[in-house]
N, C-alpha and C positions, 0 to 999 in steps of 0.2 A: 702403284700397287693395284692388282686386280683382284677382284674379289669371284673365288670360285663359288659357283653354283649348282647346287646338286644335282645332278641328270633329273628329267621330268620320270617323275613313277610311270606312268603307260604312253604310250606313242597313241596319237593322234589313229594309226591302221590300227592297234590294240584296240583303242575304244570304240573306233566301228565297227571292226569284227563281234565285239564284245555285245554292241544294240543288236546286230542283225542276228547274231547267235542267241538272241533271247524271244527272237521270234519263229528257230526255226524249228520241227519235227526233231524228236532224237535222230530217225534214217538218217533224215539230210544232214545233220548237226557232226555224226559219224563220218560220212560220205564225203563231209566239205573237211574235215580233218584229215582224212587218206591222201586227199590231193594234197592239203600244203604240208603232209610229213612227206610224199614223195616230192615236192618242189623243194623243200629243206635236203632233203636228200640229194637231189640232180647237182654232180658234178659241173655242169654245163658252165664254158666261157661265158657266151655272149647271152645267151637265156638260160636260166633265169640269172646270172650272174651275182655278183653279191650283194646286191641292193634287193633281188627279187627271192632269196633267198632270205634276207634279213626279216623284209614284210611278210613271207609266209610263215616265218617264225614267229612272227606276233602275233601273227592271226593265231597258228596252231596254240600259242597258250592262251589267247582269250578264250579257244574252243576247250582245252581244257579245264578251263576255271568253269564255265559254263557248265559243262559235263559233269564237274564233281559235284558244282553247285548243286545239280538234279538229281543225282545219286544222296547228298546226304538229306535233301528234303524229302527222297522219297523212303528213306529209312528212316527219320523222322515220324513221318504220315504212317510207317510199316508197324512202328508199337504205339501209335496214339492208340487212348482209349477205345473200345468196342461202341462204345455210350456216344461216344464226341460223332464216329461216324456215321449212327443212326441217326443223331440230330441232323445231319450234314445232308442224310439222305431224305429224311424228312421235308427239310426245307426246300432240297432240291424238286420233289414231290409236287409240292404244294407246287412251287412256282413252274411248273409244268404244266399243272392244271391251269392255272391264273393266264398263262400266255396262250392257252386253247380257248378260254371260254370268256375274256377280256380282251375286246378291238381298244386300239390305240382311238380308235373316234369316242369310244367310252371316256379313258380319259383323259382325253383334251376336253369332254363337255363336262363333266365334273366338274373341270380344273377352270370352267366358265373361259376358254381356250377359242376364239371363232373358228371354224370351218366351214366349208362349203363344199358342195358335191359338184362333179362336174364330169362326170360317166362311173368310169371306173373306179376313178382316185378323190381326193378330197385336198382342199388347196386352202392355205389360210395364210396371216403374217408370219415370219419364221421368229419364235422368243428369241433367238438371238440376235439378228443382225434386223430385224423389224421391218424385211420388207414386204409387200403388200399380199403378193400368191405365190412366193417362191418354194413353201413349206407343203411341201408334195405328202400327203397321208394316207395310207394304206389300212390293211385290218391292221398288221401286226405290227409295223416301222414307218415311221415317217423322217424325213430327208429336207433337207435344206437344197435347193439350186445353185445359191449363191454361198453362202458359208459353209457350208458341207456340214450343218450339224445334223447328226444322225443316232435316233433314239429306237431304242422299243420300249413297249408299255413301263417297262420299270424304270428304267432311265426318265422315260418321261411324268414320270408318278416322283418321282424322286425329285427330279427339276419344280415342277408346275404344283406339285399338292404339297401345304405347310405339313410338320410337321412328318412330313415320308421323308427326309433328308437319308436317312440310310436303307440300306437293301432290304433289311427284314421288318422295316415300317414302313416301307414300300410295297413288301409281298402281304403283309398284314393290311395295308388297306385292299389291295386289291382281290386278296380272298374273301374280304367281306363282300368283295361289288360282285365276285363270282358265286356267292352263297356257299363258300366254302373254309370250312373250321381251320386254322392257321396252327402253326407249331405255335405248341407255348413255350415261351424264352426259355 
């Protein structure tokens, strides 16, 4: 006696259409739907046949779950509070300022971080992977060579300074180091 098993909920092509359509533009997001409702549509024997018809089919619905997904968060955000948005823009504000007038060499020397200058760019251990000048630093970003970790001021205010573990104690410290008044919570 076999025991039956229920088809998987999404195919393997569903769920990567699904990652990649959450990183695309709505244009492209539209644009890459047109193609596989016409490949879903093509008659064709030998291409797309019915295998190539089956996978553009699950793509076309991962792209509409995507789709809807965007439409009902952005009607969602369409009656959120008038209040909520000012805060949003507020903060966004502030941390616009913070990222002008706060170099990431600011805080890694805060954050007691080593660096070193070495013309243009500034070279230290990388916090993650600890090795010795792979940690390339710029005003705004600094980059890893070897482990590809890659910050700006906040990320790296957030990592390196206790206590900034979240975004808006993160912008709240750094508007202090910019001499600038922070939303209040």
């Amino acid at each position: 006696m076999s025991i039956a098993h229920p088809p998987p909920r999404h195919t393997v092509t569903y769920t990567e259409m699904l990652a990649l359509a959450r990183t695309m533009t709505l244009d492209a997001l539209l644009a890459e739907a047109d193609v596989q409702a016409a490949t879903v549509a093509d008659p064709g024997e030998d291409w797309p046949g019915d295998v190539g018809r089956h996978l553009a089919a699950e793509r076309l619905k991962a792209i509409t779950e995507e789709t809807t997904r965007r439409e009902r968060l952005r009607r969602l955000t369409f009656y959120t509070a008038r209040e909520t948005n000012e805060r949003y823009e507020a903060w966004r504000d502030v941390a616009k300022i913070v990222r002008e007038r706060v170099t990431m060499i600011d805080v890694l020397e805060r954050a007691g971080w080593p660096v070193f200058s070495s013309g243009r760019e500034y070279h230290g251990p990388c916090p993650a992977c600890a090795g010795e000048d792979r940690f390339v630093v710029w005003a705004q970003r600094a980059w890893c060579r070897q482990c590809r970790l890659s910050w700006d001021i906040v990320a790296a205010t957030e990592s390196l300074i206790p206590g900034c573990e979240r975004f808006r104690d993160a912008i709240r410290y750094l508007a202090a180091m910019a001499g600038e008044r922070p939303v209040s919570s």
